[in-house]
N, C-alpha and C positions, 0 to 999 in steps of 0.2 A: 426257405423261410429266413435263413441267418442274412441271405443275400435281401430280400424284401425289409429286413429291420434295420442292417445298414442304410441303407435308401434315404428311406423312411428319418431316419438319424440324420444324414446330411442335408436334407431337405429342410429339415427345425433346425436345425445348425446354421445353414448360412440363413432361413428365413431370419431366426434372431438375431442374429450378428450383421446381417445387410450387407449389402456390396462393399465392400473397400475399396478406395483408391490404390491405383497402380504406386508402386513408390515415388515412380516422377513425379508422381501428384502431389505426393505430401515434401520434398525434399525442403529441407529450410523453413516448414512453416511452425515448426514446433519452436526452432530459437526465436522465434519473430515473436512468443510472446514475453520474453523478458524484460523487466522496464529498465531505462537506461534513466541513471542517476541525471541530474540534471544540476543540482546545487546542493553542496551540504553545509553545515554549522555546528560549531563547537556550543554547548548550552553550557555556563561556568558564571563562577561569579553569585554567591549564594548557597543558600541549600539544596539547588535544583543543578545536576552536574549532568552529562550526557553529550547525544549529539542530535541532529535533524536534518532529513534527507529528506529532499526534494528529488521526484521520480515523474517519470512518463514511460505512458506504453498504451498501446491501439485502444484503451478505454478512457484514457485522457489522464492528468494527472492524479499524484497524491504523496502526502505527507507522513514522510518513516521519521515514530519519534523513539529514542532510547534514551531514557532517564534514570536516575538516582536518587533519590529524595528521601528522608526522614519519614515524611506519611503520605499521606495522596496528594497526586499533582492534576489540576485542571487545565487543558492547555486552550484557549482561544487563538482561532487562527484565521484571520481575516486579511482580508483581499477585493479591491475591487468591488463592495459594496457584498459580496459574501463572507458568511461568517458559518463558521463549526466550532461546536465546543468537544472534548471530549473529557468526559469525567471521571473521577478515580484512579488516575492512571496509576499505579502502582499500590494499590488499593489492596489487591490480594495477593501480592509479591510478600514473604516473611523477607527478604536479603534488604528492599526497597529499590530495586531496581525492575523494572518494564522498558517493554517494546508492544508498539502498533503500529499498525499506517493507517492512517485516515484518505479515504478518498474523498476530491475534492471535485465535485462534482456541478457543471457548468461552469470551471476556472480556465479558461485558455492560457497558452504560456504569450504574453501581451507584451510584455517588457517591465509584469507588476512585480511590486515587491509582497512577496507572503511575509504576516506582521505574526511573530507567535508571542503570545503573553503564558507565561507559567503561573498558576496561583496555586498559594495555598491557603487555603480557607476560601474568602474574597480578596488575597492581599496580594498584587503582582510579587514577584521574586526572581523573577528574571524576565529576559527579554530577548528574541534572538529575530534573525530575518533573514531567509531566502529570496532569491532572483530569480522568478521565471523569465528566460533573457525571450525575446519576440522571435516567435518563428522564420525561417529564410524566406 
């Protein structure tokens, strides 16, 4: 009986768990999803202090913001006839600092420049700009 319920065990064990790959299968495909930085930028000048990193990785690009600000910051980030807004950034930070990343999505690295506008309220307050430089 105890040998029938192990059985029994292994069988819903790997039925749920599925086949695995052999290790040589998986070797190297776990670092392959880290995005590699691509362009970054100092944000100063204002009340909006931080930085902005441009990233890529097998889902295509996107935009790491880390800021400082007195109260919420709006960040418009347009490109190429795209545009993303992201709202409140720092919104429910008590210090006034945040981080996001926006993915940027149908943006190829072309050789455009990413335009970021910081607001607060409706009021630019700063201005910064990344380089998606043109793939090889």
């Amino acid at each position: 009986m105890l040998a029938g319920l192990l059985a029994a065990g292994s069988i819903v064990y790997e039925t749920v768990r599925g086949p695995a790959p052999g290790s040589r299968e998986t070797a190297g495909t776990m670092a392959a999803d880290a995005p590699t930085t691509v362009d970054s930028v100092v944000v100063g000048g204002g009340p909006v202090t931080g930085h902005a990193t441009l990233y890529c990785d097998k889902s295509g690009l996107a935009v790491g913001l880390e800021v400082t600000a007195p109260e919420p910051v709006d960040v418009l980030i347009s490109t190429g006839g795209h545009s993303f807004r992201v709202s409140g950034l720092g919104s429910s930070s008590p210090a006034g600092s945040a981080r996001q990343t926006v993915a940027l999505p149908g943006v190829r690295m072309q050789g455009e420049a990413i335009e970021l506008s910081f607001l607060i309220g409706e009021r630019t307050v700063s201005r910064a700009t990344l380089h998606a430089p043109p793939r090889p």
